[in-house]
Structure formats: structure tokens, C-alpha cells
N, C-alpha and C positions, 0 to 999 in steps of 0.2 A: 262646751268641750266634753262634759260628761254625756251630752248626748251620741254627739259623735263618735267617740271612743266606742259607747255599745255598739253603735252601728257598723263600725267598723270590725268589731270580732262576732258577731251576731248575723250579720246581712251579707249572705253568701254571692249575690250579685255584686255587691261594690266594694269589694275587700282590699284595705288601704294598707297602706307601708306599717308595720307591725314597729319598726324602729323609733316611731312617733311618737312611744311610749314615752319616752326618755325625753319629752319636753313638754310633759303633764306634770302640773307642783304635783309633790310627795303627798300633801297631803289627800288630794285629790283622787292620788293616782290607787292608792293605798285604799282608800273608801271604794272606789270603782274593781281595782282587784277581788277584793274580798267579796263582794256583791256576786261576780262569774262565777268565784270558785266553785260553793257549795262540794255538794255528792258530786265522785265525775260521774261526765257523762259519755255519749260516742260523739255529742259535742265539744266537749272540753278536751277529750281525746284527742279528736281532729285539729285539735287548735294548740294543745300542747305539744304533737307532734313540729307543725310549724314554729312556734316559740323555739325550741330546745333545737332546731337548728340554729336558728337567728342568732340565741346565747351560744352555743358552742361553734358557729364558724365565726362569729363577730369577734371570736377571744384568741389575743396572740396563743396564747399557753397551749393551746388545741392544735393549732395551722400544722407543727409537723409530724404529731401523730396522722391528721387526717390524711394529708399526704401520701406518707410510707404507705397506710390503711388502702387508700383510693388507687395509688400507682399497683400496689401488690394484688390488688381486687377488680383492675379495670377494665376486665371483658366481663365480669359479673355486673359492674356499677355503670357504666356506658349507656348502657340502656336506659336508666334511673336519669341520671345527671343529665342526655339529652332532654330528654320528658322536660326538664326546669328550665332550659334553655328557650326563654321565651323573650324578646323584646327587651328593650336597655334598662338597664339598672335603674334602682332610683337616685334624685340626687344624692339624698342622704346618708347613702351606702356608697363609697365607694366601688370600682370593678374590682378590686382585689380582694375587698372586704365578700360581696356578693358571691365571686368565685366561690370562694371557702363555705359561703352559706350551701351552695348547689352541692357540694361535695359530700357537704356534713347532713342534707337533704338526705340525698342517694343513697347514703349508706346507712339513715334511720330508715327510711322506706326498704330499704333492700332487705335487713336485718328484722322488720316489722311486719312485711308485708309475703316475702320468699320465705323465708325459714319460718314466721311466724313463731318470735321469740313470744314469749307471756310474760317471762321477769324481764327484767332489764338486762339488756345486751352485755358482757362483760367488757365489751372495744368502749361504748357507749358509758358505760357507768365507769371505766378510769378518766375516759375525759373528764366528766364530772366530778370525779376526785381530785382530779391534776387544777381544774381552774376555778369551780366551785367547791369549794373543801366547807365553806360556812353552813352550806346546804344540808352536809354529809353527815356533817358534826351535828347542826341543828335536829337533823331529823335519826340521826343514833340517837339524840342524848335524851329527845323529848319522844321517840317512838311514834312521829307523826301526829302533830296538835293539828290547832286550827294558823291558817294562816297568819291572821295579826300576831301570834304571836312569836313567830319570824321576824315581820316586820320590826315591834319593838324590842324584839333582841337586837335587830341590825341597827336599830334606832341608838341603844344604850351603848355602841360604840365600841364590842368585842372583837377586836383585830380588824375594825369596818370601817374607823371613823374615820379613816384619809380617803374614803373609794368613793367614786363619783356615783351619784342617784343612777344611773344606767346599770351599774354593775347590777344595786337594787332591783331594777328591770330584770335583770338577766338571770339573777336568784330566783326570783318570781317563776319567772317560765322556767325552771329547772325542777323548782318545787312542783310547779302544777304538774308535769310530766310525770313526775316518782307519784302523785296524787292518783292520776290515773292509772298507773300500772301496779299501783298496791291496792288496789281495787278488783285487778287481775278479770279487766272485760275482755270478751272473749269480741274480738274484730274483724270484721266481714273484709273481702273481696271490696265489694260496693262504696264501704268506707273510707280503702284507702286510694279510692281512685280519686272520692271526695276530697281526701286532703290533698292529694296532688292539684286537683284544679284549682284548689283555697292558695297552695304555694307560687302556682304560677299564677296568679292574681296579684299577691305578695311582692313576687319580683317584677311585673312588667311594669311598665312606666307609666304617669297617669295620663292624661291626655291633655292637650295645650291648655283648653277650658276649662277643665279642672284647676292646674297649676294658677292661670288669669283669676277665676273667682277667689282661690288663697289669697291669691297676694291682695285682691279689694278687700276682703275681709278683716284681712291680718295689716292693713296701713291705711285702717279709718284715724283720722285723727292727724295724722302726720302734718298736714299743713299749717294747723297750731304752732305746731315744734319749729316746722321751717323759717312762720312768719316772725316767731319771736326772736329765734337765734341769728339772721340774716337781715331783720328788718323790712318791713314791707317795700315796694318794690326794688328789692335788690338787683343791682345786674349785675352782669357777671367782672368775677373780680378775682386777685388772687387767695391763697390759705390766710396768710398773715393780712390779708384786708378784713379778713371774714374774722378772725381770732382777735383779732385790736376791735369791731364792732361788739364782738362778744365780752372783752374787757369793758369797754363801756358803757354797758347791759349791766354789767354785774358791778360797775361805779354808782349806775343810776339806784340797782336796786340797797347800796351800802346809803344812799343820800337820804331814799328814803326812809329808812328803819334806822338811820343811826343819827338824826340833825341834829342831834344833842351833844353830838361829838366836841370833846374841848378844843381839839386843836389839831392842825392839818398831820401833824405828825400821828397823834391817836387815829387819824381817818386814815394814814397808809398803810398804818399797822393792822387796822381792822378791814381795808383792801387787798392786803395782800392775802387775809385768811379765807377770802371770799372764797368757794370751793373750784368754779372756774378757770378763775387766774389761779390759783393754785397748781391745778390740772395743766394749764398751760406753759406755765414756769418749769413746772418738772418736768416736763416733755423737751420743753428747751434744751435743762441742764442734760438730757437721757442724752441727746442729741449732739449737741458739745462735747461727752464723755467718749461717743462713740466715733469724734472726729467728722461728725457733721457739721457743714453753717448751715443756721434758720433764716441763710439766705435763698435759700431753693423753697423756703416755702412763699416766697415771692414769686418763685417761677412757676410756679404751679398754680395756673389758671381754672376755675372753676365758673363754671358759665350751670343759668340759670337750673338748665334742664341736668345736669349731671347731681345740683346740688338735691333738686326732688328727688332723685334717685335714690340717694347717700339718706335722706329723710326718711324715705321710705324703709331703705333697708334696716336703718334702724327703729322706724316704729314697729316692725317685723319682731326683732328683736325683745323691744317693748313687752308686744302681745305675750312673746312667747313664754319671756322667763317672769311675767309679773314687776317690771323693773319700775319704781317711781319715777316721778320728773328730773330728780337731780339725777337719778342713774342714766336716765335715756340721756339727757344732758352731756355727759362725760362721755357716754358712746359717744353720740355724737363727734364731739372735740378730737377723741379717738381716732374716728372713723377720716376725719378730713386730714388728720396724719398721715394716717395711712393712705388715704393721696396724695397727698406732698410727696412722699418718699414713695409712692409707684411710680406718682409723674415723674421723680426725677430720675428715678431709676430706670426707667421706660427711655430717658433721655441719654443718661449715662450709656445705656445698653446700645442705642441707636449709634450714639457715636463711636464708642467702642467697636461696636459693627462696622462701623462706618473708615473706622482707621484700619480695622481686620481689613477688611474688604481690599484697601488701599493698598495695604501691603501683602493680600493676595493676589492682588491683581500685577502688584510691583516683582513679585517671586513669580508670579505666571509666565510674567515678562521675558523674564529672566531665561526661565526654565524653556521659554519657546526659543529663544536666543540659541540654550546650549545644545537643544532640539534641533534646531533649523543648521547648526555646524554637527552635528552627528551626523545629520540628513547628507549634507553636505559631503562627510567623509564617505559614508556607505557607498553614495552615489560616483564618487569616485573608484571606492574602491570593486564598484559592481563592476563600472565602465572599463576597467582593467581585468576583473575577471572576463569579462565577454571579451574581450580581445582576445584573452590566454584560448579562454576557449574555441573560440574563430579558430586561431591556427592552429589549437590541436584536434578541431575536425579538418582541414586541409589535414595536413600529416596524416589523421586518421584515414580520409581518403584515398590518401597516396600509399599508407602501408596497404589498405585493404585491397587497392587493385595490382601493387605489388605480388600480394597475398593468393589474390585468384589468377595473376600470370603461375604464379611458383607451383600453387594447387595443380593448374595445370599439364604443367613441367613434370612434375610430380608421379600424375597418373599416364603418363604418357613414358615416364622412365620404368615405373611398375610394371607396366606391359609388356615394355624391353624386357628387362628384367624376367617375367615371368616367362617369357619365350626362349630366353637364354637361358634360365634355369633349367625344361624344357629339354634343351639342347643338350646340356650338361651333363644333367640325368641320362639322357639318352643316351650320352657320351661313356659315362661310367656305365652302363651296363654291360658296355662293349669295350671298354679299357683293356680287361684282365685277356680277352680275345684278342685282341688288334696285341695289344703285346708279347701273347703268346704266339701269332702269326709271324711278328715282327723278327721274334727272338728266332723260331723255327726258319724263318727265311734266312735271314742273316748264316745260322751253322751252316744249312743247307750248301750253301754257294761257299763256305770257306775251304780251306783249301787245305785244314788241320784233319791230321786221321788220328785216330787214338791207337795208341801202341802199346802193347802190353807189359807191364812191368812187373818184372818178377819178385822186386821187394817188395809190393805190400801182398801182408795176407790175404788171400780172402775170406777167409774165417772171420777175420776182425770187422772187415768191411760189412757182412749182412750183420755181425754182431751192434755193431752201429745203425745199423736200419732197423733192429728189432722195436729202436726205441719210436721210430716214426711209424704216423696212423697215413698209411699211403693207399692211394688206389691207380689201379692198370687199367687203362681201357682199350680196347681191341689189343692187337697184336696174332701174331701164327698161332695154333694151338700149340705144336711143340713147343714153342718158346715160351707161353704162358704156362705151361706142364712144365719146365721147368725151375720155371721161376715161381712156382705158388710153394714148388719144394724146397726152394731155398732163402724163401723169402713168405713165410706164415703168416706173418702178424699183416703183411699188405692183404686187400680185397680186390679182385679180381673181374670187370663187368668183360664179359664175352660182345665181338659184335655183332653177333644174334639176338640178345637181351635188348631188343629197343622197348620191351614191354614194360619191364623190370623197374623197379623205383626205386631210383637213385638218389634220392632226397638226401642221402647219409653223405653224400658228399661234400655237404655246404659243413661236416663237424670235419674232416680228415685236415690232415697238415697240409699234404700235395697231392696234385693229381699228374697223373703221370699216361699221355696219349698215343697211341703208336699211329703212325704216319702211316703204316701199311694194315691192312687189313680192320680196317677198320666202317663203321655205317655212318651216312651224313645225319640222318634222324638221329641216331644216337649220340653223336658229336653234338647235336645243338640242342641237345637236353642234357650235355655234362656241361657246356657254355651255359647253360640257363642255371643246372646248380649252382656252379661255383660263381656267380657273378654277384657282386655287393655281398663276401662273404670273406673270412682272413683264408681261407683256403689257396695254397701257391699252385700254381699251374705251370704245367711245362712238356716234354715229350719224351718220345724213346726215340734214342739213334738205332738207325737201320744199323743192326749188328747182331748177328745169330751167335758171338760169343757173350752167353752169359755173364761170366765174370768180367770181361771189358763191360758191358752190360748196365753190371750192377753198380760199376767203379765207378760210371758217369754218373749212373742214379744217386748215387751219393754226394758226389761235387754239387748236382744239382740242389741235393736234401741241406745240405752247407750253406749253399748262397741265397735258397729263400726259405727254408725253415726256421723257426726260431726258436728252437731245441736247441740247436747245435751254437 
């Protein structure tokens, strides 16, 4: 084992599970430490670095600092921790455990290797406060001794003596790391690529013929064990075949060493203290306690080749921990337990599965039932939709071609419409005309003459017209030379002025036309003012009396002005 071991941190080609430590006796393991340590070196360096992962991802007390560390650093650290990601774990680490070793890897290498710390990392030395504190204290109090004398401080049991020899390990590799960096070497490039390839050696898995040669190594001897505990050719039988054989094993060995016994009663009492039956009897009572019958250890069948197995792993055991006969023994008995109670547990479990199953198959059932009537409803209630729908595209159809009759109707009344408008318009331009002809015809032919009345003033009468914006068009000169004199505030177009712009007529109250003396151009450019305008239109009576004249002009300022 001791050669092994050196081989194992020494021989850079076949570099084994470093966790292996931790099932080397103490005292072995202690002689073979001390022998590495010495002076560091860039050897012990490369290998403390490895260790001082192992102790600190392998230790609860670490996991959520590295964590917070690794999540808050992980486009720095990615790089590193891939590098380690090599091939599966080993057995003896679990994948949660090994996780945290890569983590705790990455971020010594990143912190050793990138920054190129030379004292120790401050993230790196609180872990080592937080879960190695024995280290911290050892090497304050002692200023860095020699190794053994670590050891048998941790030996003499100073807050250590409940901690399992692993921890020991792990102190070890803590120690030798602070060993190398208080030596303060100065560490190449080249070096730490070294420890990387030592790490991922570390972590990968061994290979099938490796693991094969361990186990021939490590379960020479077992068939000894098997032939005695089982009996030679044993066949396959149950727990309690093999444990009542075993009780009679350990009858025959009381017959031998005790036939001096006085009496049956002295031999049951010195039977029952046999260490075996002992063993056996407690496990009963553990089992009873816990609401067990040591009737499933009847059901629990063991056939030949499972029992060499159960042998084997416990000569395994044997090798490892130095165990004597009566101890592999007691495995043993142990170990076939803990068959009992996987077979029946294995059995328990099947049937449990097997009633689960029952009654998910019985809810499946069920559930397809209330499935297949949802279905059922939907399916009705689609088949009613699609009807609804059917006749509301008919209907749809029927409004739509409704729809393009009425469009039609529509643009075909617009048309009307736009040509009557058209009309209308056209009509109104010539309203105020056709009315004015209307009204001028109509006097024309009556058979009224106007007679002069000598009550009213005339004075008052143009005094009444001062207030209207009037205009004359044609008429005699005389008679407009009269009337511009006694009527001011009117505007006066001659029928010679067909040139003249008369635009101002579309603002006057009335317009007022003479029938005589008058131009057609000029007639249908005061028809074009005043038309679409409030401007009143009307004429002069053939009358060369002024004031009869004026007297009409007034009647007429009366009936469509809207002054008056």
C-alpha cells in the first residue's frame, strides 16, 4: 500500500483518485505523509494545489461560499472549471461532491495562476478558517513546525477527537499547501498547466481493468470466509437458512472449547454470548422494534452467485479497514441484512408500484370516461355551432346581394340626383330673373295706373329712401338727371356703361331696371350680379313723373327690402 500510494502522488502518468487517502491506517498514512513532505518543492506545490481542492470542495462548510465565489466570477472561472471537465467522476466522490472539487479547482488555478497571487489568496485562506480552523490555530501557535507534530496534536484529541481520520487527510493537504506558499516559490506558466493535467488525471475515471485488477486484489481470501459461513457446497437458500447455519457454526465452535460445561443450561447461557448469535439476536430485536417480521428474511432468497458477491464485498472491506475475523464476520451477518430488507423492500416497492399502477390505470379510466363525454359535449356543441353558422352565411349571402342591389340603386339615384342638382343650380341662377320678368309681365298687362296723391309728402318719401343702398340702370337721361337729384345716396349705371364694373351690385339692397332705354349686354351682366346674392330686384314704371316715380320706388323698397 505504501508503495502505491508513492506511486500514486510521485508518477505523473498514472495519477489515482487522491481521496484514497482516507482508507490508508493512520498510522501508515502519517509515516508515508511525513516521508513527501520535507522542503516544498514545485513538486509538492503541484500536488498541494490538487489536495487543497479536494479538502476544500469535499467540505460542507465551503460549498456556499464557493458558490456565491464561482456564480459572481463565472465568465472569469468558465474557462478553468471547463479545462477539469474530463470524463466521469470517480466512484468514491460522488457528482456533487466532485462538482464543488472543479469549482474550488478553478478558482485556486485562476487566483494562482492569472493574478499570480504569492501569499495566499484572501477568498482561499477564509475557507480555510471557516472549515480548517485546527490548521490555522496549529500553525499561529506553533509558527509552522514539522509535520508530525500536527499529527500528534490531532492525535491528543484537541477539539479533534470525534472527527473522522479523513478530516485528518484533509488537514494534511491544507497544511502542505500553507507549507508551500510560506516558502513563497516563485511558479511558472509551465507548472500550472502541469497541475492541471495532475487534476484532470485526478478526476477521470479509472478504466474497467484497472477497477477488475482492485477488486482481484482486494477479495484474495474471500472464499475462506464464504466456505466457512455457508458451508461447503451451499445452495441457494434463504437469509434465515444461511443465519440458523451460522448459529450452528457458532454451537459447534461453543462444543468445542466449552465440553466441560456442567449443564445444558450453563451451555445456553454461554451460547447465547457467542458473538454471532449475539449479532443475530439484536438485529431481530432492531427489527421487531421497528415493526418488522424476521419473516421476510425467509423471503429473501439468496442463490449461490449473489452470496460470492456479498463475500467478496465484504473481503473488500476487510482489506481496506484491517478488520479481523470476527469483524469481517459481523459484516458479513450485516451485510446479508441488508439483503433481507432490500429484497423485501425491492418487493414492497414492486407491489406498491404495482397497486399505484392499478389505480392509475383505474383514474385513467375514469378520466378517459369524463374525456370521452366532454368530447362528446364539444362535439355537439361544434355540430350546433356549424349549423348557426351555415345560416348565418345564407343570411350573409342574402344581405350581401341585397347589399349590391341597394349599392346599385344607390349610385344610380346619385346620378339623378347630381343632374337635378345640376338643374336646380341652374334654376337658381335664373330664379331672381324669371321673377323679375314674371313680376314686370304681370304690371305690364294690368290694368292699374297710379294716381297721384296729394297726401303724402314727397320730402318724406326720398327721406325714406336716403336710408336704401339702391341702384338705377338705364332709363332717359332726363329722368336719371332728375332723379340722381333727388335721390343721392342711389348709384346710377347709364346704358352706355356696358364696360363699367358692376360688381358692387351683388352689396346694394335693390336694384331697380328701366324697361326703356336700356342695353341687353348690359341687362345680363346686372342679371349675373345680382343672381345667388340678397340683393332685391325689380323695375321702373314707364312714368316721366318723378315723384309718382319715386312713390312706386318706395312700395317697392317696402315689399322686398328688409330695412323697412
Amino acid at each position: 500500500m505504501r508503495k502505491e500510494l508513492r506511486k500514486m502522488l510521485e508518477n505523473d502518468s498514472a495519477y489515482a483518485d487522491i481521496m484514497e487517502l482516507a482508507l490508508i491506517p493512520d498510522e501508515v498514512k502519517a509515516s508515508i505523509i511525513k516521508e513527501i513532505f520535507g522542503l516544498s518543492s514545485e513538486k509538492e506545490y503541484m500536488k498541494s494545489l490538487i489536495l487543497l481542492a479536494v479538502a476544500l470542495g469535499s467540505e460542507e462548510r465551503c460549498r456556499k461560499d464557493i458558490d456565491d465565489f464561482y456564480n459572481k466570477n463565472e465568465k472569469l472561472l468558465f474557462e478553468y472549471y471547463r479545462e477539469s471537465k474530463v470524463g466521469k467522476t470517480f466512484d468514491k466522490s460522488t457528482i456533487k461532491t466532485t462538482e464543488y472539487i472543479k469549482k474550488c479547482f478553478a478558482i485556486i488555478h485562476y487566483q494562482e495562476h492569472k493574478k499570480g497571487d504569492k501569499g495566499i489568496p484572501l477568498f482561499i485562506e477564509s475557507l480555510i478558517k471557516k472549515a480548517y480552523k485546527p490548521v490555522i490555530s496549529f500553525n499561529m501557535h506553533h509558527r509552522w513546525v514539522k509535520l508530525e507534530q500536527f499529527i500528534d496534536w490531532y492525535k491528543e484529541g484537541k477539539e479533534l477527537n470525534s472527527l473522522s481520520g479523513l478530516y485528518l487527510d484533509k488537514c494534511c493537504y491544507v497544511l502542505m499547501y500553507i507549507a508551500c506558499k510560506k516558502d513563497k516559490l516563485i511558479y511558472t506558466s509551465e507548472m500550472m498547466d502541469e497541475v492541471n493535467i495532475q487534476f484532470h488525471r485526478l478526476i477521470a475515471n479509472h478504466s474497467l481493468e484497472e477497477i477488475n485488477k482492485a477488486k482481484i486484489e482486494s477479495t484474495v481470501g474471500y472464499k475462506d470466509l464464504l466456505e466457512k459461513l455457508t458451508f461447503k457446497n451451499q445452495i441457494s437458500e434463504d437469509v434465515s437458512f444461511i443465519f440458523e447455519n451460522i448459529r450452528l457454526l457458532e454451537e459447534d465452535v461453543l462444543l468445542k472449547h466449552h465440553r466441560g460445561a456442567r449443564n445444558r443450561r450453563e451451555a445456553d447461557a454461554l451460547y447465547k454470548k457467542m458473538l454471532l448469535t449475539r449479532v443475530i439476536s439484536s438485529l431481530t430485536v432492531i427489527m421487531e422494534t421497528f415493526g418488522l417480521s424476521s419473516d421476510f428474511l425467509r423471503e429473501a432468497k439468496v442463490g449461490n452467485k449473489q452470496l460470492e458477491e456479498i463475500t467478496k464485498f465484504i473481503y473488500v472491506i476487510k482489506n481496506q479497514n484491517n478488520l479481523n475475523e470476527r469483524e469481517t464476520e459481523i459484516a458479513f451477518v450485516m451485510s446479508l441484512l441488508i439483503y433481507a430488507i432490500a429484497t423485501e423492500y425491492n418487493s414492497l416497492r414492486e407491489g406498491f408500484y404495482e397497486g399505484l399502477k392499478m389505480k392509475v390505470q383505474e383514474q385513467e379510466s375514469k378520466e378517459e370516461e369524463k374525456a370521452a363525454a366532454v368530447v362528446e359535449k364539444y362535439q355537439k356543441e361544434i355540430a350546433e355551432l356549424q349549423e348557426q353558422l351555415r345560416m348565418a352565411n345564407e343570411k350573409n349571402a342574402s344581405l350581401e346581394l341585397r347589399l349590391k342591389t341597394s349599392e346599385e340603386r344607390i349610385a344610380q339615384l346619385e346620378k339623378e340626383s347630381e343632374r337635378s342638382l345640376m338643374n336646380l343650380n341652374k334654376a337658381n341662377e335664373n330664379s331672381k330673373e324669371v321673377h323679375f320678368l314674371r313680376e314686370y309681365f304681370f304690371d305690364s298687362h294690368s290694368n292699374q295706373c297710379i294716381v297721384e296723391e296729394n297726401s303724402t309728402n314727397i320730402e318724406d318719401i326720398i327721406k325714406s329712401l336716403d336710408s336704401v343702398k339702391g341702384v338705377i340702370v338705364g332709363g332717359h337721361p332726363n329722368l336719371t338727371k332728375k332723379l340722381k337729384k333727388k335721390l343721392p345716396s342711389f348709384e346710377f349705371i347709364a346704358e352706355t356703361e356696358t364696360s363699367r364694373d358692376i360688381s358692387f351690385v351683388s352689396n346694394r339692397d335693390i336694384v331697380f331696371v328701366s324697361s326703356v332705354h336700356d342695353n341687353h349686354g348690359l341687362y345680363r351682366k346686372v342679371m349675373k350680379g345680382v343672381n345667388n346674392t340678397n340683393t332685391a330686384l325689380t323695375y321702373l314704371i314707364k312714368n316721366q313723373n318723378t315723384d309718382l316715380l319715386i312713390k312706386d320706388m318706395l312700395e317697392k323698397c317696402e315689399e322686398k327690402v328688409k330695412v323697412f
